[in-house]
N, C-alpha and C positions, 0 to 999 in steps of 0.2 A: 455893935457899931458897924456902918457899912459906910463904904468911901463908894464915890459917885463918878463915874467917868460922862463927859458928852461922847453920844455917841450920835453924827448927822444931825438930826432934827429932836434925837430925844436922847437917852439917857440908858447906862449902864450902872446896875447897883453891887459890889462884890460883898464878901463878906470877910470879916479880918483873915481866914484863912484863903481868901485872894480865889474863893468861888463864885460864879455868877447868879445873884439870888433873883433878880428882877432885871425885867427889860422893859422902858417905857417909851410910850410915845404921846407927844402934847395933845394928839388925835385924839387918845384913847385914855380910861378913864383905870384901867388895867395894864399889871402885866402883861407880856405876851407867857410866859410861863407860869409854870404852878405855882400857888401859894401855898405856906404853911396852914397845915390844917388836917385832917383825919387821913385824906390822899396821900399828903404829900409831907418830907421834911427835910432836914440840912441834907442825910445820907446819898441824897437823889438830886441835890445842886448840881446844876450845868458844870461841864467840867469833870466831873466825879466819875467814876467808871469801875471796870474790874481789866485782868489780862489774866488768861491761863496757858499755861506752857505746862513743858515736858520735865520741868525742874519746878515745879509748883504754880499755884493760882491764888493773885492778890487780886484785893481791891484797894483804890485808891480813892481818900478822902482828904486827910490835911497833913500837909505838904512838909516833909522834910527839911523846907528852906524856902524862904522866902524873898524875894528882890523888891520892894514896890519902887514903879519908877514916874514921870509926871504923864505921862501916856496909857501907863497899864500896870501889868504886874509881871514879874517871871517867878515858876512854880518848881519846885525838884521833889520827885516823890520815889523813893527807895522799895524797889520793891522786887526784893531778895537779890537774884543773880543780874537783876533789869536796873536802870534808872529813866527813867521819864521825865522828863523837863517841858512844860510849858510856857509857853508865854502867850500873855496877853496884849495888845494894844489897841486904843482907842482915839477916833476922831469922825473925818466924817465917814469912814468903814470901819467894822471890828474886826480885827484880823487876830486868828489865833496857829501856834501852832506848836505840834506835838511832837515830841520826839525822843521813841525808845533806844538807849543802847543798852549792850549786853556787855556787862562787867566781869562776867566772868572769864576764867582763862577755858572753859569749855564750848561748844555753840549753845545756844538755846533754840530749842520750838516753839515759836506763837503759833499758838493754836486759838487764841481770841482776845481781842482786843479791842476794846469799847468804853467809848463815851457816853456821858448822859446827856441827854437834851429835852429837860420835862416841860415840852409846848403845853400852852394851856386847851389840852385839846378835851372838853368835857362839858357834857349837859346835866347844867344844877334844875333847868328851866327853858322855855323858848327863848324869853327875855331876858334871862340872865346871857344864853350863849350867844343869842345873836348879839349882844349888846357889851361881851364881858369872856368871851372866848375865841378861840381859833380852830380852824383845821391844818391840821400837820401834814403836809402834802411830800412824803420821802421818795428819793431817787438815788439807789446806790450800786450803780453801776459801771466801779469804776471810778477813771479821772473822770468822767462828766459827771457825777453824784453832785446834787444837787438835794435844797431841801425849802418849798414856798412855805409858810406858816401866813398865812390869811383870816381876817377876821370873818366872825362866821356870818355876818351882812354879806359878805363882800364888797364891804368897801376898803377903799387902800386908806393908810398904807399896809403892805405887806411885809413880814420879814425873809427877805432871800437870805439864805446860805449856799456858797459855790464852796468847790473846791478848786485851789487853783496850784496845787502842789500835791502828788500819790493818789492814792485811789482809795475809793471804800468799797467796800464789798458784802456788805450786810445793816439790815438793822432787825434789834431784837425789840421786845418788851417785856418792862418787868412792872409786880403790882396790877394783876388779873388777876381774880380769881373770885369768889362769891362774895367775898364782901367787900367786895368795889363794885363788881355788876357792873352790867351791860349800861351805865350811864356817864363808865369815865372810862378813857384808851388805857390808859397807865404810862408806866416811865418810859419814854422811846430812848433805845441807845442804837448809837451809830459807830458801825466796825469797821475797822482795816481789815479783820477778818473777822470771820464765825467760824473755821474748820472745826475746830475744835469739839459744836457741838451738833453743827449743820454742816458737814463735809458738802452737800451737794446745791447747799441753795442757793438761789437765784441765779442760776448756771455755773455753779461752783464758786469755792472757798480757797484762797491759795492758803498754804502755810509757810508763814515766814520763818526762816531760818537767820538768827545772827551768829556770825562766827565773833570771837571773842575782841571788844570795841567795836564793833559795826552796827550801827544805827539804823534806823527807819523812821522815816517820819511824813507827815504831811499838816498842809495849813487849808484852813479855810477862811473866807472872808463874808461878813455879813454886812449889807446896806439896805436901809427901807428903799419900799419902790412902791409906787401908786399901782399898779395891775403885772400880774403875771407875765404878763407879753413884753413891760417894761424892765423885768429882770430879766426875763432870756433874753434879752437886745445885749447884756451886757456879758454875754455868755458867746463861748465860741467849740458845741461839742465837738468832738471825733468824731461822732457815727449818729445818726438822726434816721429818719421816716418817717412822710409824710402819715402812710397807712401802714399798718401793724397789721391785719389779717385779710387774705385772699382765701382762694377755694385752693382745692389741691393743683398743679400745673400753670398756675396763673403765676405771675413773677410780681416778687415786693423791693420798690428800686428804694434804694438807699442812699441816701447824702455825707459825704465822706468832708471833711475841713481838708484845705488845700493839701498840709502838710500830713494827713493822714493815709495809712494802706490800709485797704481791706477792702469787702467785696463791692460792686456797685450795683449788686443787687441778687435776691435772692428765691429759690423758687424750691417747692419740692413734690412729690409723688406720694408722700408718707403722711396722714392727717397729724397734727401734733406740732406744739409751741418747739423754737428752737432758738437759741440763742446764734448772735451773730455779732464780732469784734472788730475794731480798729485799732490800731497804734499809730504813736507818734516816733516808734523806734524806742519812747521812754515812759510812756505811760499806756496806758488801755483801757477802751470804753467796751461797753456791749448793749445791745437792745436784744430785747424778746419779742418773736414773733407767733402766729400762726399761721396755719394751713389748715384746713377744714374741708369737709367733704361737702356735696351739693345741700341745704338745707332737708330736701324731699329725703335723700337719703338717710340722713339722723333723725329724721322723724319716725320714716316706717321704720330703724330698727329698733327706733326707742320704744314704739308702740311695740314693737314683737317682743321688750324683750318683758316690758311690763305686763304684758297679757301672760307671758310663761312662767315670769319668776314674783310679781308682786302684787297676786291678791290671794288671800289665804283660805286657799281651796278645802284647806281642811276643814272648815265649819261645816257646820250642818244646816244654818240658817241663810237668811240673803246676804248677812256680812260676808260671805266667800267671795262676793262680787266687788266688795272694797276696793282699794289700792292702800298697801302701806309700806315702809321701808326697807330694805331688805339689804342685809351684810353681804358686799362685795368681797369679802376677804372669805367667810367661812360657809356663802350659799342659803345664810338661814336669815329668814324675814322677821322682824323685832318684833317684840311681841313690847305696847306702850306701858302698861300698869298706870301705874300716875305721871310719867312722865310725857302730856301731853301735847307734846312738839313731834312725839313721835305714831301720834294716835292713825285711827281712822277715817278721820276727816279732817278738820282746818285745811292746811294750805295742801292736803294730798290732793283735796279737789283737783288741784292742779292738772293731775294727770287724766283725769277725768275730762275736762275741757280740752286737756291735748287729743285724746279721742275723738273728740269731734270735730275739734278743728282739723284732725288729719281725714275722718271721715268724708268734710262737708267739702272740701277738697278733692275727691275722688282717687285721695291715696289709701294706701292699702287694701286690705279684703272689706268689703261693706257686709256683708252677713256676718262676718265677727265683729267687725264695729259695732253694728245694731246689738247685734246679740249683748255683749259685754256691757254697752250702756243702758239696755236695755233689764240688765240685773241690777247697774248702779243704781240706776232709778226707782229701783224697786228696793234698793238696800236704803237707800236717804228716804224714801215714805216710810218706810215702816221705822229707821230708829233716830234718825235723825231731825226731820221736818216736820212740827206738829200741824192740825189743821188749822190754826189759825196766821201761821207761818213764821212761827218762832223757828229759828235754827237753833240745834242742841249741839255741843261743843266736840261731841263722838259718842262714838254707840255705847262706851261706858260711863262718860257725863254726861247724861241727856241732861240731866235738869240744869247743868252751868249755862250760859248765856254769853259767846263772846260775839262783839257786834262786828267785827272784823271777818269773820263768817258769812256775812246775811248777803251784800252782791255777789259772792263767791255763789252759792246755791243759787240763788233767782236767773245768776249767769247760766248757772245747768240749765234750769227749768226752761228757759228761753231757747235753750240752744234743742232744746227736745221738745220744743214746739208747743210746751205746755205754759202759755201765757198768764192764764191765770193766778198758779203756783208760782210764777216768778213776781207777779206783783202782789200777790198777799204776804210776801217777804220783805219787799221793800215797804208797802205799808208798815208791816208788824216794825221794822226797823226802824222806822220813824216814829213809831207810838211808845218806843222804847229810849227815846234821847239819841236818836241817830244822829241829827242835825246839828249838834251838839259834839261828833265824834267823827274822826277820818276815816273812815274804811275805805278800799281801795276800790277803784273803776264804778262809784258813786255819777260821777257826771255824765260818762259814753252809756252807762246803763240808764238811765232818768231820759238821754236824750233819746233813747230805745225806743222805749216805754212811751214815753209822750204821745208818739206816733199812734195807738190803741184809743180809739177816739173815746173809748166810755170812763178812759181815765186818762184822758190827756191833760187836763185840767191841774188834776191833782197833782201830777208826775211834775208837771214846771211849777206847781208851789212848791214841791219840795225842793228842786233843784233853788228855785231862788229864797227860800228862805235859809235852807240850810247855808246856803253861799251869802248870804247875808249876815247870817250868826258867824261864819268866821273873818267877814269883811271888818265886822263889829270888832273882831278879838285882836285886832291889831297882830302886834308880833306878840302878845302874851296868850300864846296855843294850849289850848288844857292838853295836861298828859296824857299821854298812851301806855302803852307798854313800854317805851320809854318816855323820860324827861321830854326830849326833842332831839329827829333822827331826819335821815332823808323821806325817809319812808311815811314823815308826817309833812313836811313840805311840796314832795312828789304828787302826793292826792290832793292838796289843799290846792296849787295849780289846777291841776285834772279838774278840778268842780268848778273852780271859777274858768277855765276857759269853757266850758260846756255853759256855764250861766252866763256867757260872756256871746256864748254865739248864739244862747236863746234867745238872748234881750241886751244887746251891749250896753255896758254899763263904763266907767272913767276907766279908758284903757293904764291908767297909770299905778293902779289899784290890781292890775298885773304886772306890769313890768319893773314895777319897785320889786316884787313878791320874787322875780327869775333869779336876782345873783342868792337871793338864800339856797338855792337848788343847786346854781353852778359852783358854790363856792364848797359845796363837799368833795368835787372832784378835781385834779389837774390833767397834766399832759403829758407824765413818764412815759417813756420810751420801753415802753412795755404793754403786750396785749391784752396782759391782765388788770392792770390800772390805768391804762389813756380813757379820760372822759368815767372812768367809774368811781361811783361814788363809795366815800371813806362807811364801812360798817363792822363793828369790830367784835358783836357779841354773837352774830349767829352761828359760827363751830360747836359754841357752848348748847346753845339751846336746839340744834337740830341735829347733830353730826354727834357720831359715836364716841369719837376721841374725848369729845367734852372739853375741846381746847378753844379759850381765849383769843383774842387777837385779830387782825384787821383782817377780812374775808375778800379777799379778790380775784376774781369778779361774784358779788353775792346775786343773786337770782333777781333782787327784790331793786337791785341797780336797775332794772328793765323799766320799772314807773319813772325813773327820770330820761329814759330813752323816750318812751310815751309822749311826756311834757315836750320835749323839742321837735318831733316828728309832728306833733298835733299845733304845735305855738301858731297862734294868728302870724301868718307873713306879713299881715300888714300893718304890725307893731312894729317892726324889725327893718333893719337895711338889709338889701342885699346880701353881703359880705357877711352880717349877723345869722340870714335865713340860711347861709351856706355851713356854718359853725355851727348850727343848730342839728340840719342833716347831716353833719358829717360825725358829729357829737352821739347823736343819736345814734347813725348804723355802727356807730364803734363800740357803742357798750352790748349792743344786739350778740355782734359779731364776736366779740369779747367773752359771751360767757358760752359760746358754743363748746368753748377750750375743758368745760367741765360736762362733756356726753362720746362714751366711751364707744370705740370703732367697734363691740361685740352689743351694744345698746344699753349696757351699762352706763352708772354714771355716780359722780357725786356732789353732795348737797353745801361742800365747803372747802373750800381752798384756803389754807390760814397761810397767809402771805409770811408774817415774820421768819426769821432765820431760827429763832426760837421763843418763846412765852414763859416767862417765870423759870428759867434756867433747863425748861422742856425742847426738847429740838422740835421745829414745825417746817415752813415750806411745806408742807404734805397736805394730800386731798384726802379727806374722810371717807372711810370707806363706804360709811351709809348713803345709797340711792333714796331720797327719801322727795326732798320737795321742788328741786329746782327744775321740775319739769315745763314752769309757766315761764322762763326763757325762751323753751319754744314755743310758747301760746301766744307770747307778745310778738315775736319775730312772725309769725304764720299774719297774726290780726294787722300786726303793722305796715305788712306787706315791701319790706325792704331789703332784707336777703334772697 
């Protein structure tokens, strides 16, 4: 039995135990939260949570005590030396608010404290998500935390959550792990703290202390809002910025609310993100920034340090000339077995294209340049590229076939001047259901190509049929490696504006296609999430830890930088075109934060405060593929 509150324009649904089961809106044909079903069940009801202290660690599910009232509900949930009281109320905002005291005649330590909030953030399908999901876009920094849940069209409404009482200072996830896979986020909870299991993340964890009757609490309030820009209208932070990352000595000014102290701006000499705070005398905000060294300079060290430490000199064959990952932590380069994320080919290319784009540049030494591509390319003939221009998936799966491989090599072959191997690739990829499939930098490469007068012909059938077979697909996109990610939206733009400036076709057959791209990313006041898009399985599949959870800044955020740097301006207003480059050099600039000042680097930033009760905030030690961050930044020419 569930009781129904109005809430605005739609509806709140509780459950006898006065938990939040469902959120609708007449827009929408869906919750904004999980359903029950294999994902999801009561345990993970909005509302629901754990707290762990220094006198033990509960969770809280159904309630002690119950009040309903014609508004809402108030909740009391006993848990040991603690009591927690909620309350709920509804109309045209939902307002809630939480409040620990300590019962005992001793203090207590929170060491974590957490809410559930299970957004329906998951791909069943294209058409299921665009049509039947959300992105969960969290900000917990503080009084200004905030949190947009957007549907994944992008169209409004959206659900805002502000805080307008205490602060948060983390969020975790629970519910990752293999058998949910890289096609659902899991539970997101939202903490007044995490010290407890993440002392250090997202610029520290305070630990609340209650002395015996002393309380803590905060409220939040939710209202729908037609766009993003219309809930921050209703927002008033402490501490904002325009721009999150400059070079090292360059100054990052800061916008401070009237009644706010702290800095009005900030600069430094040292490359590396740093945290930067306001008060109101009673509450505190923070943003994360960078500082980064000149692009030239993280290029030639990252080429030096790859040329020293990751290709596996030890063979006796041409694969010595590879590139593969190598542990930051203990010096030694991984060796893949079956675990093919980690191999000697797919996306290590990467680093291979970073060699020549720093080559063709006239950076670093060019007789090692030469020299070093000059083995790769003799390593991908002989184990990788057959003659007919099938790509093999690495030197120990020649005979698999991933098609997400096949511009990644014709890309080499082009850039080493060998024409013809780069288009008996892209043919073999099209004689194999390429057209039919996203692979990345499909359209910049066709429109290469084209140019080759004894196959120019060919090059634009392909671009415009293949961009025709996904014009056909509407929003129901065949799967890839996942359901439906940014990483299939990202390219599916790419091809059609390249088929768009071969032969324009109904500009609107783009620009209906952009909010599916923008609606993966928001505008956190952080340089690791402003403008990057939500990706939550690549720690798992590329990075040593093998941890779960939302990756920011991921490498592969760069094909949506691509889309806005490249977008027809004259689709666009002004003020659009400016949101576009400004969008674009932030995610550029954004993932510099993961290429280390010795040229080191790594392949994953797992954002949460912790995953499945794991602590994270932590960068993977594995250097392995995020080197095409700077491939895009070099090709896009904007840093």
């Amino acid at each position: 039995m569930r009781e129904t509150f109005a809430f605005g324009a739609g509806q709140v649904e509780l459950t006898e135990d006065g938990a939040v089961a469902a959120v609708l809106h007449p827009l929408r044909k869906h919750s904004m939260l999980l359903e029950d079903g294999v994902v999801h069940d009561p345990t993970h009801y909005w509302g629901k949570g754990f707290v762990i202290t220094d006198r033990g660690s509960h969770r809280f599910d159904a309630p002690d005590f119950t009040r309903w009232r014609q508004t809402g509900i108030d909740l009391l949930h006993r848990l040991g030396d603690l009591e927690l009281r909620v309350g709920r109320r509804f109309g045209e905002h939902w307002t809630e608010t939480y409040e620990v005291r300590n019962t005992a005649d001793e203090p207590v330590a929170i060491g974590s404290l957490a809410v559930s909030t299970p957004y329906r953030d998951l791909y069943s399908s294209s058409r299921e998500s665009l049509n039947g999901a959300v992105h969960a876009h969290l900000w917990t920094g503080g009084a200004d935390s905030w949190v947009w849940a957007v549907p994944m069209d992008g169209s409004g409404p959206g659900l805002g959550l502000q805080l307008t009482e205490g602060e948060l200072w983390a969020y975790s996830v629970e519910s990752r792990d293999g058998g949910t896979g890289s096609n659902i986020r899991g539970h997101l909870y939202l903490h007044a703290t995490d010290h407890a299991r993440a002392p250090h993340a997202m610029g520290g964890q305070p630990r609340i202390v209650l002395q015996p009757g002393e309380s803590h609490r905060w409220t939040w309030q939710l209202a729908w809002h037609d766009t993003l820009a219309a809930f921050h209208a209703t927002r008033e932070p402490l501490i904002d910025a325009t721009t999150l990352a400059a070079e090292i000595g360059e100054t990052i000014a800061l916008q401070l609310a009237d009644h706010a102290t702290g800095p009005a701006s900030v600069t430094s000499d040292t490359p590396g993100t740093q945290y930067v705070e306001a008060t109101d005398g009673k509450r505190t905000s923070r943003v994360n920034v960078l500082f980064h060294e000149p692009l030239r300079t993280i290029v030639e060290r990252r080429v030096r340090f790859v040329l020293d430490h990751q290709r596996p000199v030890e063979l006796s064959d041409s694969r010595r000339f590879s590139f593969v990952p190598y542990d930051t932590e203990t010096g030694l380069r991984v060796l893949s077995g079956a675990w093919r994320d980690w191999s000697d080919a797919r996306e290590r290319i990467g680093t291979a294209l970073l060699l020549q784009a720093t080559r063709d540049r006239g950076w670093g030494d060019r007789a090692e340049l030469d020299e070093a591509l000059a083995g790769y390319q003799r390593f991908v003939t002989e184990h990788l590229v057959a003659d007919d221009g099938t790509v093999a998936d690495d030197s120990l799966h020649e005979s698999h076939v991933r098609l997400y491989n096949f511009p990644w090599f014709a890309r080499f072959f082009l850039g080493q001047g060998d024409v013809k191997t780069a288009i008996r690739i892209i043919d073999r990829y099209y004689e194999l259901g390429g057209d039919h499939f996203l692979a990345f930098d499909l359209g910049p490469i066709l429109r290469e190509l084209s140019t080759v007068d004894e196959v120019s012909a060919r090059m634009r059938d392909h671009l415009a049929r293949h961009a025709r077979a996904f014009l056909d697909y509407g929003d129901d996109l065949p799967p890839h490696e996942v359901n439906y990610e940014q990483s299939m939206v990202a390219p599916l733009l790419e091809l059609l504006i390249a088929a768009h400036q071969e032969k324009p076709f109904d500009p609107t057959e783009l620009t209906k296609r952009l909010p599916w791209l923008t609606a993966f990313a928001a505008d956190q006041p952080d340089v690791r999430m402003r403008h990057v898009p939500i990706r939550h399985w690549d720690g798992y599949w590329f990075g040593l830890l093998r941890l779960w959870g939302d990756v920011f800044p991921h490498y592969w955020s760069v094909l949506s930088a691509s889309v806005y740097l490249t977008w027809p301006r004259d689709l666009v207003s002004s003020t659009e075109a400016d949101w576009l480059t400004a969008a674009g050099q932030a995610i550029l600039r954004a993932n510099l934060v993961n290429f280390h000042p010795d040229g080191s680097a790594t392949c994953a930033f797992v954002y949460p405060s912790a995953v499945n009760n794991r602590p994270a905030h932590v960068a993977d030690p594995l250097a392995n593929d995020q080197d095409w961050a700077l491939v895009y930044s070099l090709r896009l020419g904007i840093i």
